[in-house]
mmJSON file of the N, C-alpha and C atoms, coordinates in Angstrom:
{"data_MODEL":{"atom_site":{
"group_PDB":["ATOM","ATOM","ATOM","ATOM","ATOM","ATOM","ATOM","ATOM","ATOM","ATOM","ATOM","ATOM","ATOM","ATOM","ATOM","ATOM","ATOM","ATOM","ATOM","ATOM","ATOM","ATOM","ATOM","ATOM","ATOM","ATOM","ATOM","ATOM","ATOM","ATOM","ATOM","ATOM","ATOM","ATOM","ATOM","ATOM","ATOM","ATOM","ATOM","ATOM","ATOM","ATOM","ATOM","ATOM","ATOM","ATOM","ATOM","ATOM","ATOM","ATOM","ATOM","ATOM","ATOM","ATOM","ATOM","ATOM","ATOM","ATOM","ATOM","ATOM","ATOM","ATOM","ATOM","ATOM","ATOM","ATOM","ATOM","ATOM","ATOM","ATOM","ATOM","ATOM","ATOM","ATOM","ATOM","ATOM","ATOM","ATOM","ATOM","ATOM","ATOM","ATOM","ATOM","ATOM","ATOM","ATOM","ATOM","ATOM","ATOM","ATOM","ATOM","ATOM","ATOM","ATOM","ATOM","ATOM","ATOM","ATOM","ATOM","ATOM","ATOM","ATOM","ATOM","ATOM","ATOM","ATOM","ATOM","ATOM","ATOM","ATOM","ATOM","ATOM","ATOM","ATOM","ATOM","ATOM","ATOM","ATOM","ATOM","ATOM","ATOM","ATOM","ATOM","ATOM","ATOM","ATOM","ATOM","ATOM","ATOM","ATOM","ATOM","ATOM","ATOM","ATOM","ATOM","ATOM","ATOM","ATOM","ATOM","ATOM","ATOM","ATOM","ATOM","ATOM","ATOM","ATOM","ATOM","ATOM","ATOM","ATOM","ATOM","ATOM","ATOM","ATOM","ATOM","ATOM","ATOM","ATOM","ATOM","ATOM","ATOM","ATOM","ATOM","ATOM","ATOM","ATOM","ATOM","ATOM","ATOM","ATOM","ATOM","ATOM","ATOM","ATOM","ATOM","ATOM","ATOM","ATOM","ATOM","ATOM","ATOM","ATOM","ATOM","ATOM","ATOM","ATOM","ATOM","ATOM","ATOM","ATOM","ATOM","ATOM","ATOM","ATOM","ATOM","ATOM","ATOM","ATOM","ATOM","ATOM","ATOM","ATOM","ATOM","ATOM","ATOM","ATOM","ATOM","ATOM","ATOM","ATOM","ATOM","ATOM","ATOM","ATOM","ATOM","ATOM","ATOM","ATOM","ATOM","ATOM","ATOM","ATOM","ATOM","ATOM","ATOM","ATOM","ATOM","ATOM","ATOM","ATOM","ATOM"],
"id":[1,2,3,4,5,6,7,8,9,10,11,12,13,14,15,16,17,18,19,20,21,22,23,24,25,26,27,28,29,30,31,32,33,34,35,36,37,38,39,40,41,42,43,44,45,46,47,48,49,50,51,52,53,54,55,56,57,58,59,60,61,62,63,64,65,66,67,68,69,70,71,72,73,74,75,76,77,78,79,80,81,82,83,84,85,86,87,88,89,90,91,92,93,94,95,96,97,98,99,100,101,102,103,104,105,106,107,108,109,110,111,112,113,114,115,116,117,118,119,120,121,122,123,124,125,126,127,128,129,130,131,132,133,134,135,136,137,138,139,140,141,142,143,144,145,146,147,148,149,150,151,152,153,154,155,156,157,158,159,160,161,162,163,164,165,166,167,168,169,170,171,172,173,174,175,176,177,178,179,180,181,182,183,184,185,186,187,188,189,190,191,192,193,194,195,196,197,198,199,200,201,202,203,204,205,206,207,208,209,210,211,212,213,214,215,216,217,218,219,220,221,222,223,224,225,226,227,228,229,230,231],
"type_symbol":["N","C","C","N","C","C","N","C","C","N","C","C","N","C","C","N","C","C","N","C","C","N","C","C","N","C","C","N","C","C","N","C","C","N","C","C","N","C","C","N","C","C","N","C","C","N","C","C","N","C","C","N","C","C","N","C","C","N","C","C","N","C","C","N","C","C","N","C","C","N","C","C","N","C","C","N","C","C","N","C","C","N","C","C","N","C","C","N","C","C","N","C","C","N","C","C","N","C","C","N","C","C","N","C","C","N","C","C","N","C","C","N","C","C","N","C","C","N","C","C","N","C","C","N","C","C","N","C","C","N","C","C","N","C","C","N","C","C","N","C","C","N","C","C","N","C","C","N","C","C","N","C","C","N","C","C","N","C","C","N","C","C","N","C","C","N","C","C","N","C","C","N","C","C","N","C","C","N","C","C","N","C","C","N","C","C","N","C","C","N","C","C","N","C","C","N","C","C","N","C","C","N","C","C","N","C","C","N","C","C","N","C","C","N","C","C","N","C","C","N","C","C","N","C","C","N","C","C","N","C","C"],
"label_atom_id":["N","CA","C","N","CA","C","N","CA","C","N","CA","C","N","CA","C","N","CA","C","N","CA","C","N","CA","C","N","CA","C","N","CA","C","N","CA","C","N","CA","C","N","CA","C","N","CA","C","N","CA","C","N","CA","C","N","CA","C","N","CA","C","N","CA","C","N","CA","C","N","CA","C","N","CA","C","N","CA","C","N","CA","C","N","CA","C","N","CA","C","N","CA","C","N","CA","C","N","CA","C","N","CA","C","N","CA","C","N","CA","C","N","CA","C","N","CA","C","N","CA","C","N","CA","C","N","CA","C","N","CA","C","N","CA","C","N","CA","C","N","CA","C","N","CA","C","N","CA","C","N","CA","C","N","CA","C","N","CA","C","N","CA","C","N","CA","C","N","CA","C","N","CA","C","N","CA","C","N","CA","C","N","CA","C","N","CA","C","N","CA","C","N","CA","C","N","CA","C","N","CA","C","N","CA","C","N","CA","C","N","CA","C","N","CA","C","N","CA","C","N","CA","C","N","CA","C","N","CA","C","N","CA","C","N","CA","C","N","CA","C","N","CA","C","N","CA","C","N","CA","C","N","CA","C","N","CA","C","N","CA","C","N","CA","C","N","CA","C"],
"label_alt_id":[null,null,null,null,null,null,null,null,null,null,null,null,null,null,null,null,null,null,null,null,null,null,null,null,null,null,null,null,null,null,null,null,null,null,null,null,null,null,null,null,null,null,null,null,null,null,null,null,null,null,null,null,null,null,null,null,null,null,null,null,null,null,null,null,null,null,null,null,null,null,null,null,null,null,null,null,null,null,null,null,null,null,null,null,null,null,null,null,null,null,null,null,null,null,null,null,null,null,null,null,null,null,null,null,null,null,null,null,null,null,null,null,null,null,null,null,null,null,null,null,null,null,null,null,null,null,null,null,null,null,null,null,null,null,null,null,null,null,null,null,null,null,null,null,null,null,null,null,null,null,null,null,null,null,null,null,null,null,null,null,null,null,null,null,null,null,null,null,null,null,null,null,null,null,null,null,null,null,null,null,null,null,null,null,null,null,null,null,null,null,null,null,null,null,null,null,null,null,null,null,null,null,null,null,null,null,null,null,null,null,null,null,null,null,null,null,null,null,null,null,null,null,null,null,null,null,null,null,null,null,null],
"label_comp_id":["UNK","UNK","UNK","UNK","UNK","UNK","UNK","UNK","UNK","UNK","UNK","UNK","UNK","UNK","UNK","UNK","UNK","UNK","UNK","UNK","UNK","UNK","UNK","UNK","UNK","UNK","UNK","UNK","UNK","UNK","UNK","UNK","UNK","UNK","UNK","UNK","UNK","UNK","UNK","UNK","UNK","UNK","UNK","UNK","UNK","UNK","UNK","UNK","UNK","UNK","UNK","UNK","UNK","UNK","UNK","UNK","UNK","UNK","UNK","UNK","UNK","UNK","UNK","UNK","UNK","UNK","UNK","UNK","UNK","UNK","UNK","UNK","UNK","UNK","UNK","UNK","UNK","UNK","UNK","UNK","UNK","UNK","UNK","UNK","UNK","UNK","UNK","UNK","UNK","UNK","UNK","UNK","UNK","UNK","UNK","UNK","UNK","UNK","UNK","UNK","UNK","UNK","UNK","UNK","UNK","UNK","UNK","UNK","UNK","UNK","UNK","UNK","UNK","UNK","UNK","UNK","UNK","UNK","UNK","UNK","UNK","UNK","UNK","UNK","UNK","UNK","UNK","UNK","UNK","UNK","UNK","UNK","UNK","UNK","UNK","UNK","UNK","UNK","UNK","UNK","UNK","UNK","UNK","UNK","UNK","UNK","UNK","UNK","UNK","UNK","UNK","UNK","UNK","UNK","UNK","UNK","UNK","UNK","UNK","UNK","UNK","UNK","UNK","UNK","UNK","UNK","UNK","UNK","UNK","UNK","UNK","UNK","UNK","UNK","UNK","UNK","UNK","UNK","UNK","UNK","UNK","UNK","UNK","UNK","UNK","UNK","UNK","UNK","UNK","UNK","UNK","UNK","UNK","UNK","UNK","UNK","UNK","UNK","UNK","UNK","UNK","UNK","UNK","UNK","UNK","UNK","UNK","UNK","UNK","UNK","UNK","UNK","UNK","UNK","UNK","UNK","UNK","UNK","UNK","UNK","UNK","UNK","UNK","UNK","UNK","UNK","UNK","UNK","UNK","UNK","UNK"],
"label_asym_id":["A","A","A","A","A","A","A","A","A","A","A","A","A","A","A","A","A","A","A","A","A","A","A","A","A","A","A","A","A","A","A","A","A","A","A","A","A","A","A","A","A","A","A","A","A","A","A","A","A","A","A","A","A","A","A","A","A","A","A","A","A","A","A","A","A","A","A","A","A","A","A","A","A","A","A","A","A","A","A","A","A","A","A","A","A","A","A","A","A","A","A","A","A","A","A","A","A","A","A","A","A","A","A","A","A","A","A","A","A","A","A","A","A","A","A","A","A","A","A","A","A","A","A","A","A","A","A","A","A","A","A","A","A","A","A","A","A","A","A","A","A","A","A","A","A","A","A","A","A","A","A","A","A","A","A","A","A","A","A","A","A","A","A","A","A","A","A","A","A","A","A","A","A","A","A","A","A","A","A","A","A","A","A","A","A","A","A","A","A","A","A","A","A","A","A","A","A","A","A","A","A","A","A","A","A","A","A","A","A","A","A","A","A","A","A","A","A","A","A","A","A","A","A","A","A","A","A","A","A","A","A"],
"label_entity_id":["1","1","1","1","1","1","1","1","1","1","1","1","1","1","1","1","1","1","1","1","1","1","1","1","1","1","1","1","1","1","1","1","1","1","1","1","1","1","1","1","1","1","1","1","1","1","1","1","1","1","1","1","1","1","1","1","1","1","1","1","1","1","1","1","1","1","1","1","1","1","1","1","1","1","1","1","1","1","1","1","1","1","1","1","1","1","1","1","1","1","1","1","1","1","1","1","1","1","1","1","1","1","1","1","1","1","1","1","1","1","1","1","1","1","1","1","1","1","1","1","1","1","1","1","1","1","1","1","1","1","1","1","1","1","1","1","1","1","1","1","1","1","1","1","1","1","1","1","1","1","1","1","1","1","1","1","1","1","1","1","1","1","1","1","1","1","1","1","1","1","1","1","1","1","1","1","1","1","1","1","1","1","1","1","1","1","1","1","1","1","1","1","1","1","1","1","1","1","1","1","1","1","1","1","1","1","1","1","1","1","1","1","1","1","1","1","1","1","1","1","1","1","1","1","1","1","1","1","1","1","1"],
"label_seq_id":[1,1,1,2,2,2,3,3,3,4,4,4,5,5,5,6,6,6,7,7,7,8,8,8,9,9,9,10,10,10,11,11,11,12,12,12,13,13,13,14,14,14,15,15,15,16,16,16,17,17,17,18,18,18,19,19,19,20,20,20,21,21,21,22,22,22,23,23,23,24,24,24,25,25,25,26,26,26,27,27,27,28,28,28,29,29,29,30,30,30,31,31,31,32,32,32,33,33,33,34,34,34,35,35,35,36,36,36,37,37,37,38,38,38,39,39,39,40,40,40,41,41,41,42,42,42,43,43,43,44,44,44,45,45,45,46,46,46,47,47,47,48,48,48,49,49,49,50,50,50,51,51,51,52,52,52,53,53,53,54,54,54,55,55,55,56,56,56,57,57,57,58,58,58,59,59,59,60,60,60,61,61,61,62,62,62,63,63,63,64,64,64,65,65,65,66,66,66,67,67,67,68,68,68,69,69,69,70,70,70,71,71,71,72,72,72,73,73,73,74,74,74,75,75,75,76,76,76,77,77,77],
"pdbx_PDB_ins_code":[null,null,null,null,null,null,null,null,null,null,null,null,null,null,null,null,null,null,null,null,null,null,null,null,null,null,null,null,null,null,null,null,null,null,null,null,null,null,null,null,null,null,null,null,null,null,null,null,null,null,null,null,null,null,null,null,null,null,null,null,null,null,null,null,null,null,null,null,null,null,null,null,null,null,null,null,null,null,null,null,null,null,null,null,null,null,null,null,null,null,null,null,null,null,null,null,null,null,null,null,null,null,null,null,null,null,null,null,null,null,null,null,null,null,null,null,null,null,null,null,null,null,null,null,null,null,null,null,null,null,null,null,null,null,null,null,null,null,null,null,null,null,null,null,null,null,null,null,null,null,null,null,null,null,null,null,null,null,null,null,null,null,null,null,null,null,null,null,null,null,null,null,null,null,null,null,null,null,null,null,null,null,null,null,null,null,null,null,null,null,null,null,null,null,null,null,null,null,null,null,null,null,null,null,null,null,null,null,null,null,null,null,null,null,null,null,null,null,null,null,null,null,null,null,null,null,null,null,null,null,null],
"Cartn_x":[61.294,62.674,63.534,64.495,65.285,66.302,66.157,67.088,68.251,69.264,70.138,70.425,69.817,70.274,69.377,68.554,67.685,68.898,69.445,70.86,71.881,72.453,73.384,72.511,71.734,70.751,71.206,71.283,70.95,72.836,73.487,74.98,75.414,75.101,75.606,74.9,73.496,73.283,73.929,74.66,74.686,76.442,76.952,78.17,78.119,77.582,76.933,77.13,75.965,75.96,77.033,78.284,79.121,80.535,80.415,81.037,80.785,79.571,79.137,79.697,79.466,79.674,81.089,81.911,83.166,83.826,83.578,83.546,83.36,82.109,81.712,82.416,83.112,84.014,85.148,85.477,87.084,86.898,86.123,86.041,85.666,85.275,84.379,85.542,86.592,87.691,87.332,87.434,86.871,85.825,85.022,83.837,83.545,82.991,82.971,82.033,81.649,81.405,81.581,81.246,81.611,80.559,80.201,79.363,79.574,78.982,79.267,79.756,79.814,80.835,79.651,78.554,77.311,76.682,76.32,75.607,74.757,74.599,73.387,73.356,75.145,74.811,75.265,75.582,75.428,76.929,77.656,78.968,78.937,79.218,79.33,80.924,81.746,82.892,82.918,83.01,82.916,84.423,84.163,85.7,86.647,85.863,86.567,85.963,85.051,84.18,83.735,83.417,82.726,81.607,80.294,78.591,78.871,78.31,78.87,77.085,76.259,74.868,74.638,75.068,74.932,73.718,72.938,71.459,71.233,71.373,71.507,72.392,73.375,74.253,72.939,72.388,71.538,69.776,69.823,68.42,68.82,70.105,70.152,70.526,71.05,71.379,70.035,68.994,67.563,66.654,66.882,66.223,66.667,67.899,68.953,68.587,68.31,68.154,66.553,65.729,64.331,63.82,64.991,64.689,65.276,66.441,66.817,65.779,65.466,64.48,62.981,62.894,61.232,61.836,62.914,62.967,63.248,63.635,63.853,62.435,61.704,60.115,59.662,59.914,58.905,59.716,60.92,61.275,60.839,60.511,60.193,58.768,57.627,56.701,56.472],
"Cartn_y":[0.827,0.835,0.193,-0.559,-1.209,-0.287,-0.621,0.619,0.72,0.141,0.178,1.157,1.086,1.967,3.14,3.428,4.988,5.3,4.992,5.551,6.009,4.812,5.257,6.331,6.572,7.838,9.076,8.627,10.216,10.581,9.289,10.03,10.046,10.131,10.095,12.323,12.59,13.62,14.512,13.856,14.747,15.304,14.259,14.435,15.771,15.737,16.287,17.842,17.989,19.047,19.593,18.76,19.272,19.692,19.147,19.696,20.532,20.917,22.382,23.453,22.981,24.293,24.588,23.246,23.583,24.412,23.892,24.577,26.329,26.219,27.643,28.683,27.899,28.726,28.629,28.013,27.779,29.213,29.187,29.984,31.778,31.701,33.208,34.421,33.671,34.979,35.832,35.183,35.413,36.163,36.271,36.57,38.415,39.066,40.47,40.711,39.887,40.463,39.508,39.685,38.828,38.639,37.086,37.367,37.338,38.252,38.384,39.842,40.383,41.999,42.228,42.653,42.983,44.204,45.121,46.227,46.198,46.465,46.245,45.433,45.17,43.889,44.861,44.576,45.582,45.703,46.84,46.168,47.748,47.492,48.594,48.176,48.883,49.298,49.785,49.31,49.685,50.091,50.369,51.111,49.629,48.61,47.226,46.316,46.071,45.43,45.703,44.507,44.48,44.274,44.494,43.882,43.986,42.471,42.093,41.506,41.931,41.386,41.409,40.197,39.943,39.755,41.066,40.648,40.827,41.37,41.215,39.842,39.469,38.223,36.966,36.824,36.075,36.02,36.992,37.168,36.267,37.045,36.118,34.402,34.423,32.419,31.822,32.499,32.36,32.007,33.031,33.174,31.893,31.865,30.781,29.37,29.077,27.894,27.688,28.338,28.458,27.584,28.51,28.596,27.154,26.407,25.249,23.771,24.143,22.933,23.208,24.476,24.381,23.837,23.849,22.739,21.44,21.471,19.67,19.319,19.991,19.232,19.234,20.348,20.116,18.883,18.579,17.037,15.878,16.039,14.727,14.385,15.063,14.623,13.629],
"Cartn_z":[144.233,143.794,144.885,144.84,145.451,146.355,147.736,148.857,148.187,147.817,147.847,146.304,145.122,143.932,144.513,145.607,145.708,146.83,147.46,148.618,147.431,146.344,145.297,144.679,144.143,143.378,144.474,145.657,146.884,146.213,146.828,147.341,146.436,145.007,143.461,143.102,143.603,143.67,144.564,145.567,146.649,146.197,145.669,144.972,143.877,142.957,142.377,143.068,143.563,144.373,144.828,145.956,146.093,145.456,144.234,143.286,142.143,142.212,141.583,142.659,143.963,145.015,145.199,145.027,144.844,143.61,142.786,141.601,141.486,141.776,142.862,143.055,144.11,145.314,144.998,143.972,142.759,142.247,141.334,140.319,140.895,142.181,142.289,142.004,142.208,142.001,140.887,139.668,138.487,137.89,138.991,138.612,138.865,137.958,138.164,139.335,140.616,141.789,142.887,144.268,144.699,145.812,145.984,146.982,147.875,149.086,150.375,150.306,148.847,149.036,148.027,147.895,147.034,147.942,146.735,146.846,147.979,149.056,149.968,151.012,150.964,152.225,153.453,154.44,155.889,155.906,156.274,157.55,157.819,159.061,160.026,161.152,160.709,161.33,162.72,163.895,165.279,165.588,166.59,167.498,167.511,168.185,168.126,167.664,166.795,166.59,165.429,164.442,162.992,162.554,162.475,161.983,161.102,160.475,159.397,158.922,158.272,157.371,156.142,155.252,154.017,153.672,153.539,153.196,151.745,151.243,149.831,149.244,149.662,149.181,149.743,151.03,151.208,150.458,150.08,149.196,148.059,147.237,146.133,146.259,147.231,147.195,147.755,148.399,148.627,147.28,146.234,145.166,143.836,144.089,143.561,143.621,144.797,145.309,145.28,145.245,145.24,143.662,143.425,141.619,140.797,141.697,141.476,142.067,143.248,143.907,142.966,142.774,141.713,140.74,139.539,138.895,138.798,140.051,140.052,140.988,141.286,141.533,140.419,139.283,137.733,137.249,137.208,136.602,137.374,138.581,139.534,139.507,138.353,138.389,137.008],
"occupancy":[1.0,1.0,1.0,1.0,1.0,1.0,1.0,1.0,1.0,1.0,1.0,1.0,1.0,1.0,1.0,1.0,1.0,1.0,1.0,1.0,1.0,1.0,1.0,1.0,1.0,1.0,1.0,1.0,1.0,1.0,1.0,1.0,1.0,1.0,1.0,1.0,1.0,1.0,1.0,1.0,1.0,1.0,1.0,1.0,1.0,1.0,1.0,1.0,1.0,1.0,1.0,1.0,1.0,1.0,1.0,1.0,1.0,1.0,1.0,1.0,1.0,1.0,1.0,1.0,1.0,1.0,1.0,1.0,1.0,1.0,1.0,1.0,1.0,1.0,1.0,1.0,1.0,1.0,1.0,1.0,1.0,1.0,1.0,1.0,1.0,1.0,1.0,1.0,1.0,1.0,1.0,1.0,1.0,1.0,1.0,1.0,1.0,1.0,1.0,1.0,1.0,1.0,1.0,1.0,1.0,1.0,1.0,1.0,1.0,1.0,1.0,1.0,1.0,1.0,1.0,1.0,1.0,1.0,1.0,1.0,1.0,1.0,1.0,1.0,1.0,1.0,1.0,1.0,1.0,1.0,1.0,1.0,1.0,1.0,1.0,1.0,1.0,1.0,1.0,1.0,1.0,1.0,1.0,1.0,1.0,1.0,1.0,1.0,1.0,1.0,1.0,1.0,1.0,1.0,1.0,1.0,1.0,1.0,1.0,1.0,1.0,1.0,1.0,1.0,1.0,1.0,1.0,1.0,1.0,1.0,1.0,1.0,1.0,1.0,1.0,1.0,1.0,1.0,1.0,1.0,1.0,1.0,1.0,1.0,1.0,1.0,1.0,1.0,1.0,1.0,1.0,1.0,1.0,1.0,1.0,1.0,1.0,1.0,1.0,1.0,1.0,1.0,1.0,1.0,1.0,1.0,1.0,1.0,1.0,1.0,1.0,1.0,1.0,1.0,1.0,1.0,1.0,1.0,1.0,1.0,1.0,1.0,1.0,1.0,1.0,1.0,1.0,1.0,1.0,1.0,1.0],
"B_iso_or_equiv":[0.0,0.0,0.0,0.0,0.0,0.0,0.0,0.0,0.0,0.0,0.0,0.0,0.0,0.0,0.0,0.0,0.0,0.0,0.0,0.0,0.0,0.0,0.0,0.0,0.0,0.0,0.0,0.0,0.0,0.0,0.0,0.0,0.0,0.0,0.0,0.0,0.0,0.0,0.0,0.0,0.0,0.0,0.0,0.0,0.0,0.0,0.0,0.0,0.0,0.0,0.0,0.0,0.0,0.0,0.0,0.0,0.0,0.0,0.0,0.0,0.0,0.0,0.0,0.0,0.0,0.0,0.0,0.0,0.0,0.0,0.0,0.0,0.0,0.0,0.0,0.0,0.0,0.0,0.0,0.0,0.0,0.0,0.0,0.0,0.0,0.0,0.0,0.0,0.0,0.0,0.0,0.0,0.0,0.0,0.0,0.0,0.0,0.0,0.0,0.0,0.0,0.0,0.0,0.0,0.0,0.0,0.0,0.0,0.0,0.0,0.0,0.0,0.0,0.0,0.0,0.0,0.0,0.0,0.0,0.0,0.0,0.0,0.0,0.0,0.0,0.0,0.0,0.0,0.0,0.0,0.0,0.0,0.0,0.0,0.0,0.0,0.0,0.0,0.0,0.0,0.0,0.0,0.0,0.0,0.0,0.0,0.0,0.0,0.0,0.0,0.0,0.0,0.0,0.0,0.0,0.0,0.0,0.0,0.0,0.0,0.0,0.0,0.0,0.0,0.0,0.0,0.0,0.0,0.0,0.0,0.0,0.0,0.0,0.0,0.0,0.0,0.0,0.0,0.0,0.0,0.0,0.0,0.0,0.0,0.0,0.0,0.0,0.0,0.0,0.0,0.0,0.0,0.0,0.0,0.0,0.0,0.0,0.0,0.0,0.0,0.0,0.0,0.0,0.0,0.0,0.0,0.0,0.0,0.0,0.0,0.0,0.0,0.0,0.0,0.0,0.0,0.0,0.0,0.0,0.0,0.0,0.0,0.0,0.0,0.0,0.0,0.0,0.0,0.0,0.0,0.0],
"pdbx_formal_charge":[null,null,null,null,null,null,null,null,null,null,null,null,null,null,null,null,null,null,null,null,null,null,null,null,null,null,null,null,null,null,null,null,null,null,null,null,null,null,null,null,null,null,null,null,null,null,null,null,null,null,null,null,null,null,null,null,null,null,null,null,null,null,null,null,null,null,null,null,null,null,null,null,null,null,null,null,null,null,null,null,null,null,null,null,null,null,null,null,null,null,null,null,null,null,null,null,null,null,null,null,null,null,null,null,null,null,null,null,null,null,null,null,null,null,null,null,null,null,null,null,null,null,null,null,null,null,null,null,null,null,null,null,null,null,null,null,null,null,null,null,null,null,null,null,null,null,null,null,null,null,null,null,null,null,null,null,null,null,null,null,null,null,null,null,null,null,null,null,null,null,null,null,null,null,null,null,null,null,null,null,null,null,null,null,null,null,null,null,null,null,null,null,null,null,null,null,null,null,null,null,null,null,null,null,null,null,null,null,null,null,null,null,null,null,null,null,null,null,null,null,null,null,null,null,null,null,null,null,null,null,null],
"auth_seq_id":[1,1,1,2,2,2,3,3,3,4,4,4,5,5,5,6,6,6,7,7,7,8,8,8,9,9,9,10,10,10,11,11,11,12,12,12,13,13,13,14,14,14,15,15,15,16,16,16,17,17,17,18,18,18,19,19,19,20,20,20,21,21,21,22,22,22,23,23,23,24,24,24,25,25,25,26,26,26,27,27,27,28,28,28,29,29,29,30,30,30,31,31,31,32,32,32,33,33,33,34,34,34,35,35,35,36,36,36,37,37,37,38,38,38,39,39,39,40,40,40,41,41,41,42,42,42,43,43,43,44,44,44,45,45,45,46,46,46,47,47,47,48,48,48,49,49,49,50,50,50,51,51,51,52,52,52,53,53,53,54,54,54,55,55,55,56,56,56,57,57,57,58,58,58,59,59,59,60,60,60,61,61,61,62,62,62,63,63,63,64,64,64,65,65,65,66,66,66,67,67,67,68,68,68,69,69,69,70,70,70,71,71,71,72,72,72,73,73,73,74,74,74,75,75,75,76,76,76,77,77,77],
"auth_comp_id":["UNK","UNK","UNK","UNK","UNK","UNK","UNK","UNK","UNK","UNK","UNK","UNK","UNK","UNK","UNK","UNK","UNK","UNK","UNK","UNK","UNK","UNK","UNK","UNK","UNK","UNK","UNK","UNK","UNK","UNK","UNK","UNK","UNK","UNK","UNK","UNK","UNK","UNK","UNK","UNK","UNK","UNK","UNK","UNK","UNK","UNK","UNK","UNK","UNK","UNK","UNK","UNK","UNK","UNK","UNK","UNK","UNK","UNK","UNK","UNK","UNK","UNK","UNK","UNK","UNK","UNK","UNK","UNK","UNK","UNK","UNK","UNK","UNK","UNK","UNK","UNK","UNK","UNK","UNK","UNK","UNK","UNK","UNK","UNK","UNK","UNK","UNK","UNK","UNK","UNK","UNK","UNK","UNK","UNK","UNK","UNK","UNK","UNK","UNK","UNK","UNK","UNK","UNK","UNK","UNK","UNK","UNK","UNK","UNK","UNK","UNK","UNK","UNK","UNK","UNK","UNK","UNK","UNK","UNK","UNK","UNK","UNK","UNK","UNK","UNK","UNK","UNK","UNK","UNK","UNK","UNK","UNK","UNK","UNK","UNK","UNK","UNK","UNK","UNK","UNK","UNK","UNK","UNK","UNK","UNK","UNK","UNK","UNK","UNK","UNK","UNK","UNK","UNK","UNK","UNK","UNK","UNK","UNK","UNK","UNK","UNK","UNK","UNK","UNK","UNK","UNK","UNK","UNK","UNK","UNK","UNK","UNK","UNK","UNK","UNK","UNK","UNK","UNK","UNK","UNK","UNK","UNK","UNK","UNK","UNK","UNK","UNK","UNK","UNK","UNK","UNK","UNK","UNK","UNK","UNK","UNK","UNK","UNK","UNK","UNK","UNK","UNK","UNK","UNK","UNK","UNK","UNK","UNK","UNK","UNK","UNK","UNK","UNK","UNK","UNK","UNK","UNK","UNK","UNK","UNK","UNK","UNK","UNK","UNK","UNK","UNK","UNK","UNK","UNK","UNK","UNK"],
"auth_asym_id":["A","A","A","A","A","A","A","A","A","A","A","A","A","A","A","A","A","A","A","A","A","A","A","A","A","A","A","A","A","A","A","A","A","A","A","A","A","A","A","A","A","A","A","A","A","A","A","A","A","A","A","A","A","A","A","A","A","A","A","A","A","A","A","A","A","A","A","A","A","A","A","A","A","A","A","A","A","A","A","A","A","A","A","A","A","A","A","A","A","A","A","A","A","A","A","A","A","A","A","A","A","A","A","A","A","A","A","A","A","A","A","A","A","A","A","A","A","A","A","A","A","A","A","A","A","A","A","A","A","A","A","A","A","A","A","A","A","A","A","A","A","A","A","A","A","A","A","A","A","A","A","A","A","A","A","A","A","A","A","A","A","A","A","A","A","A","A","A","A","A","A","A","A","A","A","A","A","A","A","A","A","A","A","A","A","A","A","A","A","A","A","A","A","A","A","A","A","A","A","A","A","A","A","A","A","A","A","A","A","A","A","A","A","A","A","A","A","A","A","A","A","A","A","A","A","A","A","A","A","A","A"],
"auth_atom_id":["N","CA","C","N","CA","C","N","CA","C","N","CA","C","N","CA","C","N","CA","C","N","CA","C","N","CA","C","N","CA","C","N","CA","C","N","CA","C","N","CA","C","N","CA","C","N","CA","C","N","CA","C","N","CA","C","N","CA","C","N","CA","C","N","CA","C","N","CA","C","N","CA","C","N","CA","C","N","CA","C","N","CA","C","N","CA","C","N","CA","C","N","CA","C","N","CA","C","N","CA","C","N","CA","C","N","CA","C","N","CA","C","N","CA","C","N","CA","C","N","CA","C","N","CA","C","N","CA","C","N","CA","C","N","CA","C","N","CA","C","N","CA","C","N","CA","C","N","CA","C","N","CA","C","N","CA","C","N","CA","C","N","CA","C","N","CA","C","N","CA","C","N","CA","C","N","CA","C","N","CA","C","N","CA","C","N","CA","C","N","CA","C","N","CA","C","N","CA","C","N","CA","C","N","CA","C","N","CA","C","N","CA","C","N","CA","C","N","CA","C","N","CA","C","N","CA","C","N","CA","C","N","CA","C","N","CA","C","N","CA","C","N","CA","C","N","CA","C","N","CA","C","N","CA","C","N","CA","C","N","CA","C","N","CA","C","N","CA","C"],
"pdbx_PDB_model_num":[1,1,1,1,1,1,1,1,1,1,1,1,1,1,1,1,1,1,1,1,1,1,1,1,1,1,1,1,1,1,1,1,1,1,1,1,1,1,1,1,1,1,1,1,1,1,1,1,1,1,1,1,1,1,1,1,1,1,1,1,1,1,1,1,1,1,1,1,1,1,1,1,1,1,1,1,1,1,1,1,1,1,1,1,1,1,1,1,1,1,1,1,1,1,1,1,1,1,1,1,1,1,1,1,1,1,1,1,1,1,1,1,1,1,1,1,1,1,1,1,1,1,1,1,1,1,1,1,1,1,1,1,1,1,1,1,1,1,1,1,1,1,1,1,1,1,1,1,1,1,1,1,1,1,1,1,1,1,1,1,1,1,1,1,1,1,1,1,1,1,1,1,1,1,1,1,1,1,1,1,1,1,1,1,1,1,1,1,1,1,1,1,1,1,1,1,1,1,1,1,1,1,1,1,1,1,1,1,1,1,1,1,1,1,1,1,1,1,1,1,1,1,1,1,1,1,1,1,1,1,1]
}}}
């Protein structure tokens, strides 16, 4: 394939991409939860100080994204 339409193919996907995520982060208000504030993620309140571990919010954008790249390897064959 010719460099120049497989670079337009990347930064035409990559566009793509960043306007789903924008979109995203438009819309989460909306949404009946929120991520980063999910059942199970850590925060611990200190005297001066906040621990803050979104482990549950990071499982799911783990599982998310897992679940998006396995289908775009089943279309790329």
């Amino acid at each position: 394939m010719d460099p120049t339409r497989e670079l337009g193919r990347t930064v035409l996907i990559i566009g793509l991409v960043l306007a789903a995520g924008g979109a995203l982060l438009y819309f989460t208000g909306k949404f009946p939860f929120r991520l980063g504030r999910l059942p199970g993620d850590i925060i611990h309140h200190g005297e001066h100080s906040t621990f803050y571990f979104p482990i549950t919010t990071s499982i799911l954008v783990s599982v998310v994204l897992t679940f998006i790249l396995w289908l775009l390897s089943q279309f790329r064959r």
